[in-house]
FITOR-665073 format. One record per residue (C-alpha): residue in three letters; z, y, x. Coordinates in steps of 0.02 Angstrom, whole numbers, padded with zeros to 5 digits, always signed. Layout:
BEGIN
AlaZYX...
***
This chain:
BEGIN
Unk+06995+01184-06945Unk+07148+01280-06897Unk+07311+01240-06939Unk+07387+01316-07053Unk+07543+01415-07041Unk+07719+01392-07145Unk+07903+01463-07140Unk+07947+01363-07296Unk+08081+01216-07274Unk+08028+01077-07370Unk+08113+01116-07546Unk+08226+00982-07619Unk+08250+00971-07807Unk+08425+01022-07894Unk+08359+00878-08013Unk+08374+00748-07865Unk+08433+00572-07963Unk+08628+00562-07934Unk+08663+00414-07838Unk+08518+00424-07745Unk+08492+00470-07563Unk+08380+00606-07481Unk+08287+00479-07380Unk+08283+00295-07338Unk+08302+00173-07222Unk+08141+00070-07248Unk+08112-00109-07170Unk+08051-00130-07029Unk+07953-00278-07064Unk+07784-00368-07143Unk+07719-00367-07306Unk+07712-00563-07304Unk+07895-00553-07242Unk+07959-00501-07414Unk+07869-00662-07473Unk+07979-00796-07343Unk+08137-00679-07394Unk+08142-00713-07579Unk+08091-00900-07542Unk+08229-00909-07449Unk+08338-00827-07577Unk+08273-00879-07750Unk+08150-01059-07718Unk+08164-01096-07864Unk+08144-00951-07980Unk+07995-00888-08045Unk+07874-00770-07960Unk+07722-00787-08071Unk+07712-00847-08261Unk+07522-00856-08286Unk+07520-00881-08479Unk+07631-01050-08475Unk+07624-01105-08298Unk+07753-01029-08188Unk+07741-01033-07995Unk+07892-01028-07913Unk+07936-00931-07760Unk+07943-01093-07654Unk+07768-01158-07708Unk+07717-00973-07692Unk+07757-00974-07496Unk+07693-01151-07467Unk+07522-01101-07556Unk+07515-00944-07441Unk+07549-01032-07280Unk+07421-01171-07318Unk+07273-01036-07356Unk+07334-00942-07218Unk+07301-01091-07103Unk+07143-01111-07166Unk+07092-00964-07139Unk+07140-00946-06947Unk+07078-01131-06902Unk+06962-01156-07023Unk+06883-00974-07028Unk+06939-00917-06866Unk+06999-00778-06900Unk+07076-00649-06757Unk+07234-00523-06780Unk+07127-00382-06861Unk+06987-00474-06914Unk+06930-00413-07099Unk+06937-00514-07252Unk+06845-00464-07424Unk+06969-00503-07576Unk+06844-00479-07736Unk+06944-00531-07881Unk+07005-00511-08056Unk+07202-00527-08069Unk+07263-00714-08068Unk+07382-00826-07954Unk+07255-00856-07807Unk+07231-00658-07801Unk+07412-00658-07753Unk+07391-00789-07624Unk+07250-00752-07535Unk+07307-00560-07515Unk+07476-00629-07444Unk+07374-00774-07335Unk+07280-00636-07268Unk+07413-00534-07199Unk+07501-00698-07148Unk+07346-00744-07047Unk+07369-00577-06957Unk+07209-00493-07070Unk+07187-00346-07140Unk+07162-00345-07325Unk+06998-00259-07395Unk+07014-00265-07604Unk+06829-00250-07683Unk+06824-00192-07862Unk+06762-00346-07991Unk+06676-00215-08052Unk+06574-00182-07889Unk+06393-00244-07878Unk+06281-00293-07757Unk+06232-00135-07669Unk+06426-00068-07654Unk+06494-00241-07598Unk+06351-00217-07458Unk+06407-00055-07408Unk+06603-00095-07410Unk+06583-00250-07302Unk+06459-00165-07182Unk+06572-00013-07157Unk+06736-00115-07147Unk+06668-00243-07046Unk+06716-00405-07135Unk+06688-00570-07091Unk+06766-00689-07237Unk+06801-00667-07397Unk+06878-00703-07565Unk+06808-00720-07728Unk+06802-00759-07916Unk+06692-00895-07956Unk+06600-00766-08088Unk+06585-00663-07939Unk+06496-00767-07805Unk+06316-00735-07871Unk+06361-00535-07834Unk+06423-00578-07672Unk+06338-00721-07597Unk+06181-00598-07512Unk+06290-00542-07378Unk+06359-00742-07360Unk+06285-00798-07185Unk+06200-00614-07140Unk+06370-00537-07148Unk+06532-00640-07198Unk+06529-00790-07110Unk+06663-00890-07225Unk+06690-00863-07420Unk+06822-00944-07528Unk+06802-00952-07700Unk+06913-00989-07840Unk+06909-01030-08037Unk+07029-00927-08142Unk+07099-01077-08243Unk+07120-01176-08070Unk+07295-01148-08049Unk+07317-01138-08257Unk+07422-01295-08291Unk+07501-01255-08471Unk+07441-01122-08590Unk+07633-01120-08662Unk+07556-01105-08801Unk+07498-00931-08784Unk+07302-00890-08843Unk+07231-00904-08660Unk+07041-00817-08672Unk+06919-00912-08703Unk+06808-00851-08560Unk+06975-00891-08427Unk+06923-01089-08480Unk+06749-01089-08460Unk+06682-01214-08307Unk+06678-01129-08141Unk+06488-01106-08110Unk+06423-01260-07990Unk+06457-01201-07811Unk+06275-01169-07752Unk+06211-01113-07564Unk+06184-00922-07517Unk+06017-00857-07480Unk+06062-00878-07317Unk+06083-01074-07348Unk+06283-01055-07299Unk+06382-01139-07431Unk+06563-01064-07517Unk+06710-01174-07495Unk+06790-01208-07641Unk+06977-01130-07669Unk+07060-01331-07670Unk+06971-01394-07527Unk+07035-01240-07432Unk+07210-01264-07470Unk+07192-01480-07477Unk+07147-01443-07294Unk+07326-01447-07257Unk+07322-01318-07102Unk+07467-01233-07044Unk+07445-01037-06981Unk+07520-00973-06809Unk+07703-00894-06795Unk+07688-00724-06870Unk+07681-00571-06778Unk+07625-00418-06898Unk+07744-00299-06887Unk+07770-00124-06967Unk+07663-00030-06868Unk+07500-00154-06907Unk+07357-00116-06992Unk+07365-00228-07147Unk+07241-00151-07282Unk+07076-00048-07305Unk+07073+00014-07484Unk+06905+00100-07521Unk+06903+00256-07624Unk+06809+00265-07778Unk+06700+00375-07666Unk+06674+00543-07790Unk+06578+00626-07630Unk+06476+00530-07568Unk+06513+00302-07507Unk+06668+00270-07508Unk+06796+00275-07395Unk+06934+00156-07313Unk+07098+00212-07299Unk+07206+00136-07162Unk+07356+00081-07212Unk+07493-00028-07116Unk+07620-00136-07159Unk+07752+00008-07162Unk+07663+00127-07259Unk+07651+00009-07397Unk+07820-00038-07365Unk+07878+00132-07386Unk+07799+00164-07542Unk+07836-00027-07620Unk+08024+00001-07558Unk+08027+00168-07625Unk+07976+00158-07788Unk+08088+00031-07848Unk+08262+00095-07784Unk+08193+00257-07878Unk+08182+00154-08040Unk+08321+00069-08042Unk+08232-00109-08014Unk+08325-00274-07969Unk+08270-00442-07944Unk+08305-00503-08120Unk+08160-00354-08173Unk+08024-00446-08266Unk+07844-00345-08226Unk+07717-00342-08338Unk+07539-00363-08215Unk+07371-00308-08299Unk+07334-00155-08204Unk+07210-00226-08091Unk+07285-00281-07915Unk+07123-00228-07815Unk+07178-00051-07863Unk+07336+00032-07767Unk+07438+00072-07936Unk+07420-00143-07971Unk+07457-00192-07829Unk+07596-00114-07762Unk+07679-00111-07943Unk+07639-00272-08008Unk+07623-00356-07822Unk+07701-00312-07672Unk+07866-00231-07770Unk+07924-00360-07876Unk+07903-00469-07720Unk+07990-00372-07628Unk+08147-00390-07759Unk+08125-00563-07795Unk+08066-00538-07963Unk+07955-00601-08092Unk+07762-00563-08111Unk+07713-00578-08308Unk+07515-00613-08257Unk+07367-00555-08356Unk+07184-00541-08291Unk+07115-00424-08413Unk+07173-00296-08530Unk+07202-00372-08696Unk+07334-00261-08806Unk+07364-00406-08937Unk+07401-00520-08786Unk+07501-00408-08693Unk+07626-00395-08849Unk+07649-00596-08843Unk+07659-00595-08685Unk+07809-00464-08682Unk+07895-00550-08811Unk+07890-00740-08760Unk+07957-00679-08573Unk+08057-00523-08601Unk+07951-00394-08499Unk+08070-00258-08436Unk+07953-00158-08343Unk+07752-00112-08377Unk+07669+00020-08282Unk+07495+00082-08346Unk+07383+00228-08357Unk+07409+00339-08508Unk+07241+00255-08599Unk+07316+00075-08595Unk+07473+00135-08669Unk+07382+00231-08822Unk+07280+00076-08835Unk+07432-00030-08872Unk+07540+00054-08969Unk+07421+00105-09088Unk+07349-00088-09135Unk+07434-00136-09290Unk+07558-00214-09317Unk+07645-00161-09169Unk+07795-00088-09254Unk+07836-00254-09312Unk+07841-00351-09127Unk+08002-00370-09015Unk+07990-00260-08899Unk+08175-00241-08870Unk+08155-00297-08688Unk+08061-00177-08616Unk+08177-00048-08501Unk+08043+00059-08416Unk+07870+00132-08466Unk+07781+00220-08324Unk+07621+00256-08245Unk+07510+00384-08174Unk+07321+00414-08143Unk+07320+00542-08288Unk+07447+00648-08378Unk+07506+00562-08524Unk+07475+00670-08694Unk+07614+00759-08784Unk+07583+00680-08940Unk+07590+00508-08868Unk+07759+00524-08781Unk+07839+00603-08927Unk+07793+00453-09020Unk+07848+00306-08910Unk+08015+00409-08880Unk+08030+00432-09102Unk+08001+00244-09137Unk+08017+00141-08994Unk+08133+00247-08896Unk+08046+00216-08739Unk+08013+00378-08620Unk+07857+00374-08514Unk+07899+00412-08344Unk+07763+00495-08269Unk+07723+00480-08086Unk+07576+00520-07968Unk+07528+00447-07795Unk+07339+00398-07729Unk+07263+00275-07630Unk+07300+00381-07466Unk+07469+00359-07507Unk+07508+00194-07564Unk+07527+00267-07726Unk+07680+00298-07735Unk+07729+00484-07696Unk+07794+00603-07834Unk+07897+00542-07975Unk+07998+00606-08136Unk+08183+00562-08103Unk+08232+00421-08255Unk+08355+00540-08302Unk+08276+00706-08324Unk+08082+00675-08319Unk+07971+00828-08380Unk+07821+00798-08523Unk+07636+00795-08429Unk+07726+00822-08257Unk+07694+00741-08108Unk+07857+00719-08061Unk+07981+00794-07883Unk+07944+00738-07698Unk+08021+00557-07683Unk+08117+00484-07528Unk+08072+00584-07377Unk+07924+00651-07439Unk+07865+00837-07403Unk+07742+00909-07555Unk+07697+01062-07566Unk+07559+01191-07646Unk+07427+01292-07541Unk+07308+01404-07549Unk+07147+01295-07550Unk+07050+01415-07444Unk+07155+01503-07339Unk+07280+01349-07331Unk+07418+01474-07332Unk+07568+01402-07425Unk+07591+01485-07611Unk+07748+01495-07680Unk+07834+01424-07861Unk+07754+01438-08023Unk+07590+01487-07916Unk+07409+01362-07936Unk+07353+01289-07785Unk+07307+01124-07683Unk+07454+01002-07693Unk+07478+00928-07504Unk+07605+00788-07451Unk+07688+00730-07277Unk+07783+00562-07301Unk+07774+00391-07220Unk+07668+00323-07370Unk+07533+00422-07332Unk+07386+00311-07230Unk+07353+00331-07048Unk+07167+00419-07092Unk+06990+00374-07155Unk+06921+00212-07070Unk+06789+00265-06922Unk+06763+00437-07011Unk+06840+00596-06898Unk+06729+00705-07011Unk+06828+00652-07165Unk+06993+00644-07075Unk+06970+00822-07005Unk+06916+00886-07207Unk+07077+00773-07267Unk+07212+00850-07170Unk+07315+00997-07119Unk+07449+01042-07001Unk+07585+01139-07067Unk+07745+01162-06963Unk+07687+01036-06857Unk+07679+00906-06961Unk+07523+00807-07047Unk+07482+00842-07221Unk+07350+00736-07339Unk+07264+00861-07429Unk+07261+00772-07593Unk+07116+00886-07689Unk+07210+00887-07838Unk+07248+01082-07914Unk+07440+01119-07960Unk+07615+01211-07950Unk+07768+01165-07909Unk+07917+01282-08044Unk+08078+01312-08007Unk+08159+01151-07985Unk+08028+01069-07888Unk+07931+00975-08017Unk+07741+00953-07990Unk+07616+01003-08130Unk+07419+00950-08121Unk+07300+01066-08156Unk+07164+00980-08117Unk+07058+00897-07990Unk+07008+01019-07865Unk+06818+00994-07889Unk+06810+00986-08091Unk+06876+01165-08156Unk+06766+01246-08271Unk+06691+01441-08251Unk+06666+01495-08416Unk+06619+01684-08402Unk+06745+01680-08236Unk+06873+01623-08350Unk+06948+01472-08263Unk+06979+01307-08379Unk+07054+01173-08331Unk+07005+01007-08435Unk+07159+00908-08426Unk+07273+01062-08528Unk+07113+01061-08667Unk+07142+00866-08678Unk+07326+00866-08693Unk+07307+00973-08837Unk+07166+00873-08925Unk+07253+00690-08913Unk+07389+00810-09020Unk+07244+00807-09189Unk+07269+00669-09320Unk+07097+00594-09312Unk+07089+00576-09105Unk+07100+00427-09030Unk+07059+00493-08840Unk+06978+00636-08771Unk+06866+00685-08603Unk+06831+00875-08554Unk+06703+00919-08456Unk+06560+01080-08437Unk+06408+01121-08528Unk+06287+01224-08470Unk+06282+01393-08576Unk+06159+01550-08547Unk+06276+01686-08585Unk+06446+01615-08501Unk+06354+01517-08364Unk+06476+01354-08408Unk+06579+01297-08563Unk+06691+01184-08624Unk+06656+01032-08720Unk+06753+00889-08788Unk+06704+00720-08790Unk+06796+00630-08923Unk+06818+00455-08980Unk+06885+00460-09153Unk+07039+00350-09234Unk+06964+00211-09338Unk+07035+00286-09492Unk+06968+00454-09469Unk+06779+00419-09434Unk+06695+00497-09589Unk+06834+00592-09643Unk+06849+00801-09670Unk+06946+00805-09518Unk+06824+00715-09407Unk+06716+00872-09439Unk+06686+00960-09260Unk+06681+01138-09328Unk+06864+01100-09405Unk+06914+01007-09242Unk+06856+01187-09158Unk+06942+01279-09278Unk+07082+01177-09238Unk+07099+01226-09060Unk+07057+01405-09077Unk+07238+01398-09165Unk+07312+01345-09013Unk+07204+01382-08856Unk+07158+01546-08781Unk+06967+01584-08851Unk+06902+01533-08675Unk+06976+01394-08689Unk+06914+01317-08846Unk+06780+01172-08835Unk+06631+01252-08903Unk+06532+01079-08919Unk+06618+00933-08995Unk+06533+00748-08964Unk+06583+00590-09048Unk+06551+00419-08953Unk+06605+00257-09022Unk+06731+00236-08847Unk+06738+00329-08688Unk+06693+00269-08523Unk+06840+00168-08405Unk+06842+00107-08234Unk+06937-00046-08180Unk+07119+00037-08192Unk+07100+00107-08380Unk+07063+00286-08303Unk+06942+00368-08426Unk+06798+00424-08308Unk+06745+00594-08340Unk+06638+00609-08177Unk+06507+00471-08280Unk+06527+00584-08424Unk+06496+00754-08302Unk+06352+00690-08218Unk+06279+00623-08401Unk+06283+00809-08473Unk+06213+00861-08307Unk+06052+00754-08308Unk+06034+00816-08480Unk+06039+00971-08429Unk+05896+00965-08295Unk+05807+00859-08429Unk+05803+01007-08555Unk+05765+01124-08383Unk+05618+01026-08347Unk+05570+00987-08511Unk+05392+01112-08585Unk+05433+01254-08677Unk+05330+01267-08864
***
């Protein structure tokens, strides 16, 4: 590919946070050093509340070091060496990822909700040889046990649970750890106590910035996924980053239930708050009525969560009526939050949702809506150091403001490239002005002061008639109806305009059966709003649509549904 050309400077925002400086001066040091720096500083305060046990940074540090030395003398494992971390969020998720980096590792987070065959493809491609896991997860995981990872720890959820506090821990947190039993292979799992009983002590340190600390595998939309390389200072940069941008300090209380396997969990609820010194409010799964105790009996300050969370909670009843006087800062990402939903939590909670938008290339934390002025569904303005900007996705020739195109980004969160994959890092990226831009395959524009709009994801505009559609504006308008709980856009096949639009809808509990549940008046509705290409010209009603691990809906699942339908009908005998 050739590089492509640019006489653009990199534009900076008139909307720039006051205060705030044009670039940063990012540490120069480990992830696992931010955990001996607030040891060292707060021992005794809390870095975890899981329901009513709280872990303080001190026992945090000594729990790390102890796995850590297990892992080096026990395991054996070499600066570099791969480790598997295949858990649900709970304390020993936060150790182990820490012991790992401590141990000189690199860090390779599986998705719980990962089975056998993409477990097998994510440890042969990064190379593992240990791993993590949830008890509940062993049986997935213990095939490659002896073939492929020679050591794997595993741990019970409740383990480190010594007080509920009183809180309504779930039920299935408290069921008995499943009897450790042998692999095919006949090698045996260590148990999570015995590990750390083992009392080993790790080697001095020596990770620095520059190290490779972390593979985090795409969700792989083309194709198996992909690891993307990322070192101790990338992840720095981004963890750093985002909280001088928010205004965090270390008496911020985080709410943690987006998953910490996924980049958006784990550098908000993880490797930030550690980084300040501040308190991690656990939770291992979503649960909305939980999540309101649980920001009442500690005084949450900050949550971060995908738009479909947040709708989730606010709308489960009674939640008008819970103290949620605590909470400073609402933010998230992963989807543009809906009109209708941010009015609302600004009218009667007075809470703005500051969106912001980052990937697992880049450590997810890259664009963001200043606290003081952010824009409704907007992306948000190039962060600290950070060079975004909008090209032409063919040509690659740089399009100016107001003008839809391929967003790109230069900063030091972005990762180092696409584990053992040239072909993907040479599709990925693009030179402009000499420097090295991701190529993030998301469609937007940039307007006049710099903030980013999505249009959509490069590969999932519609062509109706050579109209072009993109499904996220069509949703932001439908969660706007009365009787919509959450919409998903995708095509349909047509005869006469080739593709079309049609809205998958999940309907609010009070509106199922109802005259304004009809889909011809939900139609109607739209045509009073959208351009006529625009409007969804088949309405379906499911019960719930379709999540991954994070709380993103998944529209591919849905895509590729109406697709196999569509060959179905194709293939199917004509009368």
């Amino acid at each position: 590919m050739m590089p492509a050309t640019s006489t653009n400077p990199p534009f900076r925002s008139p909307a720039w946070p006051p205060g705030l400086p044009a670039t940063l001066h990012t540490p120069r040091t480990s992830l696992y050093y931010n955990v001996e720096a607030a040891a060292r500083r707060y021992p005794d305060k809390a870095a975890i509340q899981y329901f009513g046990t709280a872990i303080s940074y001190a026992q945090l540090q000594d729990e790390i070091e102890r796995m850590a030395g297990y892992l080096q003398q026990g395991c054996g494992i070499q600066p570099g060496d791969r480790v598997l971390l295949f858990s649900q969020n709970c304390p020993q998720f936060i150790i182990a990822y820490y012991a790992i980096l401590r141990a000189e590792g690199v860090v390779v987070p599986a998705n719980p909700m990962w089975l056998e065959a993409e477990l097998a493809h994510v440890v042969a491609d990064s190379g593992a040889v240990a791993a993590f896991a949830g008890s509940e997860l062993y049986q997935c995981l213990s095939p490659l046990h002896g073939p492929a990872l020679r050591h794997v720890i595993v741990h019970d959820y409740a383990g480190m649970l010594r007080d509920d506090g009183g809180l309504p821990v779930p039920a299935w947190l408290r069921e008995p750890a499943p009897a450790l039993q042998a692999a095919p292979s006949g090698a045996l799992p260590v148990a999570w106590e015995s590990a750390s009983a083992a009392g080993h002590r790790p080697l001095p340190h020596q990770a620095g910035f520059d190290t490779l600390c972390m593979l985090a595998y795409t969700s792989g939309t083309t194709g198996n996924p992909k690891g993307c390389m990322h070192t101790h200072g990338s992840m720095m940069t981004a963890a750093v980053g985002s909280q001088i941008w928010r205004s965090s300090t270390p008496e911020s209380v985080v709410l943690a239930v987006a998953p910490m396997f996924h980049l958006l969990g784990m550098q908000n609820c993880m490797n930030s708050p550690i980084y300040l010194g501040a308190t991690v409010v656990l939770m291992p799964r979503w649960d909305r009525a939980l999540a309101a105790d649980l920001i009442e009996r500690y005084r949450v300050s900050v949550w971060g969560a995908p738009p479909a969370m947040m709708v989730d909670f606010f709308s489960q009843p009674g939640i008008a009526q819970r103290d949620l006087s605590s909470l400073a800062f609402l933010g998230g990402g992963g989807a543009a939050m809906p009109d209708a939903v941010a009015n609302m939590l600004q009218e009667r909670f007075g809470l703005p949702y500051v969106e912001a938008y980052g990937m697992t290339e880049t450590a997810s934390f890259l664009l963001s809506n200043p606290r003081n002025k952010p824009k409704r569904e907007c992306l948000g303005i190039a962060t600290f150091g950070v060079d975004a900007r909008v090209i032409d996705p063919q040509t690659l020739a740089e399009l100016p403001q107001g003008q839809t195109g391929e967003i790109v980004a230069h900063g030091g969160q972005v990762m180092q490239g696409y584990w053992r994959n040239p072909e993907a890092n040479e599709a990925s990226f693009v030179e402009l002005d000499g420097k090295r831009f991701l190529r993030t395959g998301d469609l937007g524009f940039m307007d006049e002061e710099g903030y980013f709009f999505m249009r959509d994801r490069l590969k999932r505009m519609i062509n109706a008639s050579g109209f072009k559609v993109w499904p996220a504006e069509v949703e932001n308008l439908l969660y706007g109806h009365p009787a919509i709980h959450e919409a998903c856009v995708i095509a349909a096949r047509d005869e006469r305009r080739g593709e079309t639009v049609k809205a998958v809808i999940a309907l609010r509990p009070e509106a199922r059966g109802t005259a304004e549940a009809d889909p011809e008046r939900i139609m109607a509705w739209c045509r009073e709003r959208l351009a006529a290409y625009k409007v969804p010209r088949i309405v379906e009603f499911v019960e719930a649509l379709p999540k991954s691990g994070t709380g993103k809906i998944q529209w591919r699942a849905l895509q590729e549904r109406e697709m196999q339908e569509r060959e179905m009908q194709a293939e199917a005998p004509r009368p």
